[in-house]
C-alpha positions in Angstrom: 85.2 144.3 120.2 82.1 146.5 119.8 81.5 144.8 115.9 78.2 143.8 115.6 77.5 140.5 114.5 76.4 140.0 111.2 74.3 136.3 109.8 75.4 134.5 106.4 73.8 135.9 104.0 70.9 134.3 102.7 72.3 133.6 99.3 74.7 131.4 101.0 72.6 129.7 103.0 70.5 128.6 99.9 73.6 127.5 98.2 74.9 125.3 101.0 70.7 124.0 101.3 71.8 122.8 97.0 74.7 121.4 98.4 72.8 119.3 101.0 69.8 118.9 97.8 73.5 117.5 95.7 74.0 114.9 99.3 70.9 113.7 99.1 70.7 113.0 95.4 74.0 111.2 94.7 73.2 109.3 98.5 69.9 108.0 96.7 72.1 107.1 93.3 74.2 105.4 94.8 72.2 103.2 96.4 69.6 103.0 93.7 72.6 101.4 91.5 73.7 99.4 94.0 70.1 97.7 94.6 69.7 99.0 98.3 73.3 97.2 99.4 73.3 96.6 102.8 71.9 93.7 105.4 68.4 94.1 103.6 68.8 94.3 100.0 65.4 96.0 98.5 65.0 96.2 94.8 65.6 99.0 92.3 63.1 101.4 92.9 62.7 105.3 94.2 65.1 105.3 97.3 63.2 106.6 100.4 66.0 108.3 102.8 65.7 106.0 106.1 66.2 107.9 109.5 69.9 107.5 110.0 70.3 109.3 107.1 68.2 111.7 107.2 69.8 112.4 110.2 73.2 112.4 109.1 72.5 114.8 106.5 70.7 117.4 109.2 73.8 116.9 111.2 76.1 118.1 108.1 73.6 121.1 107.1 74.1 122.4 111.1 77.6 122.1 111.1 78.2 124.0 107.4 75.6 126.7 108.7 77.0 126.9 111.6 80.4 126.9 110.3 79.4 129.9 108.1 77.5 131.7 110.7 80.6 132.0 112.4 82.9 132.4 109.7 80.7 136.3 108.8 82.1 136.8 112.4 85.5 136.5 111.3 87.5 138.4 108.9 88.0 135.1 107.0 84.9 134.1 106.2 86.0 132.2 103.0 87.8 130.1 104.5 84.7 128.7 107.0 82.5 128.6 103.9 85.4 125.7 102.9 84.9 124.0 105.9 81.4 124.0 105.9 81.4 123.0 102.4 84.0 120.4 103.1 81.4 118.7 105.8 78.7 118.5 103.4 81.7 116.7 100.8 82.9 114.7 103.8 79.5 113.1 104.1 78.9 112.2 100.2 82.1 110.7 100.5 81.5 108.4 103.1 78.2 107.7 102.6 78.2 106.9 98.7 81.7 105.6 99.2 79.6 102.9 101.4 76.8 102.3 99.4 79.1 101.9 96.3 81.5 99.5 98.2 78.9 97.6 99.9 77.2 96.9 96.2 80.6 96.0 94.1 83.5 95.4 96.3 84.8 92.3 95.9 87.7 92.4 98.7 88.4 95.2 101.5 91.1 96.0 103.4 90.7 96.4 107.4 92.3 99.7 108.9 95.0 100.6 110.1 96.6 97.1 108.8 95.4 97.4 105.2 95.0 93.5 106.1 92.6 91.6 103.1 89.2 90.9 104.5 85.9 90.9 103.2 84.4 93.2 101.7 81.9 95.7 104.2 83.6 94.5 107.1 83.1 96.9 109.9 86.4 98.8 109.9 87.3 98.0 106.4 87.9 100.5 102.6 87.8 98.8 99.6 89.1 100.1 96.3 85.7 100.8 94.5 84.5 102.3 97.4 87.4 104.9 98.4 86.6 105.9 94.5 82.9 106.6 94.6 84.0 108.6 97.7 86.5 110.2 95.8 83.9 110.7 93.0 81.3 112.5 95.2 83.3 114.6 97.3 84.7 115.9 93.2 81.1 116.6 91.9 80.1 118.4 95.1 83.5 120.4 95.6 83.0 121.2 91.8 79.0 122.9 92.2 80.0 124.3 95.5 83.2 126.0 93.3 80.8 127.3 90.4 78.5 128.7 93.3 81.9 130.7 94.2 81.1 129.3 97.8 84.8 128.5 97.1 88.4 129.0 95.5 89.6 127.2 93.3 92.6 126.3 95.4 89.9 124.9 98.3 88.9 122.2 96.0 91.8 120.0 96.2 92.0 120.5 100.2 88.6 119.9 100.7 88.6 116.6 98.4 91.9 115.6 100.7 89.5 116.4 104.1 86.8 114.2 102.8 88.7 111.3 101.8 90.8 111.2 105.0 87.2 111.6 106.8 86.3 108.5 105.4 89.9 106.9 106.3 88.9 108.1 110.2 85.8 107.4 109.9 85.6 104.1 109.0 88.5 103.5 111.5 86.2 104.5 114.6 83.2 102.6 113.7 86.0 99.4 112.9 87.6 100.6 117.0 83.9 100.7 118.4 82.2 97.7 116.9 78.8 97.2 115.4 77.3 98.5 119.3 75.4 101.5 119.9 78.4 103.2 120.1 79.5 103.0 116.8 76.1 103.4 115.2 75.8 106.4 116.8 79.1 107.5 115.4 78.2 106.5 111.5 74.8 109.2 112.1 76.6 112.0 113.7 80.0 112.2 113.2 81.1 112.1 109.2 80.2 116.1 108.9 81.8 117.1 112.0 85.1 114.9 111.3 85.1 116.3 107.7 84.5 119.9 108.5 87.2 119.6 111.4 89.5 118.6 109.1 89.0 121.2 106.4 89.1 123.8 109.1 92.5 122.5 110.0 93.7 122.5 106.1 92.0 125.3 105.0 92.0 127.4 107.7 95.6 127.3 109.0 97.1 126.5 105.6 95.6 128.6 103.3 
């Protein structure tokens, strides 16, 4: 009581705007190698962020700088930097996990029955995909490491946070159906699951 309220500092609110910068850049790989995967297959050319995902990434970048707003309230404030790191991980992981899967899976397995269907089904992981995911959540945990936005002993938790964000993630969208609903979900969720999940990992076991 009485402590007055201090902002993240601006340094770390230009490393977490790289992070996003690192989202957006292996989000626009991805789907540059995979030709523009999806229902409309474009060709090979400079990938132009559509509105759902521009939106998705402004939805991860309010969480982390939120997350770390609130974290310079705290007298933990490492451990909310994770977290918001880990939203900005969670989204590369699901997002060029399904641009990666979508392009060169050849079989995926719906959740939570691991049952063979094919691949992109709504609800389903495949193989390929789960290790892009992997793969992008790594290279971002690894910049946001040599930033010293975190510990070395973060990396591995947030890595786990974003690969079981996916897991949920692609679970809920499977539950909800290809409505409004569950495109909703895809936009505005994956940060906040990811974060929520890192805060739980990071924060109470740290």
């Amino acid at each position: 009581m009485g402590q007055e309220l201090v902002s993240a500092p601006p340094s770390q609110v230009v490393e977490l705007a790289i992070l996003v910068a690192g989202l957006l850049a292996l989000r626009a790989l991805a789907r540059w190698l995979g030709g523009g995967a999806g229902p409309s297959p474009s060709r090979r050319g400079l990938p132009v962020p559509a509105l759902p995902t521009l939106l998705q990434v402004a939805a991860a970048a309010a969480v982390a700088v939120g997350l770390a707003l609130f974290g310079e309230m705290t007298a933990a404030p490492a451990y909310w930097a994770a977290a918001a790191v880990a939203g900005i991980c969670s989204l590369a992981a699901i997002s060029v996990g399904a641009e990666v899967g979508a392009a060169f899976a050849g079989v995926g397995y719906a959740l939570p029955s691991i049952r063979r269907v094919e691949a992109g089904a709504p609800g389903s992981v495949s193989a390929e995909g789960m290790l892009a995911a992997a793969g992008a959540a790594t290279l971002l945990a690894a910049l946001a490491h040599g930033m010293a936005l975190i510990g070395p002993g973060d990396a591995g938790l947030i890595l786990l946070a974003a690969l079981a964000s996916r897991l949920l993630e692609r679970w809920l969208c499977g539950a909800l159906g290809p409505g409004v609903a569950g495109r909703w979900l895809a936009i505005f969720t994956p940060a906040a699951i990811g974060a929520g999940l890192a805060a739980a990992l990071v924060v109470l076991l740290p």
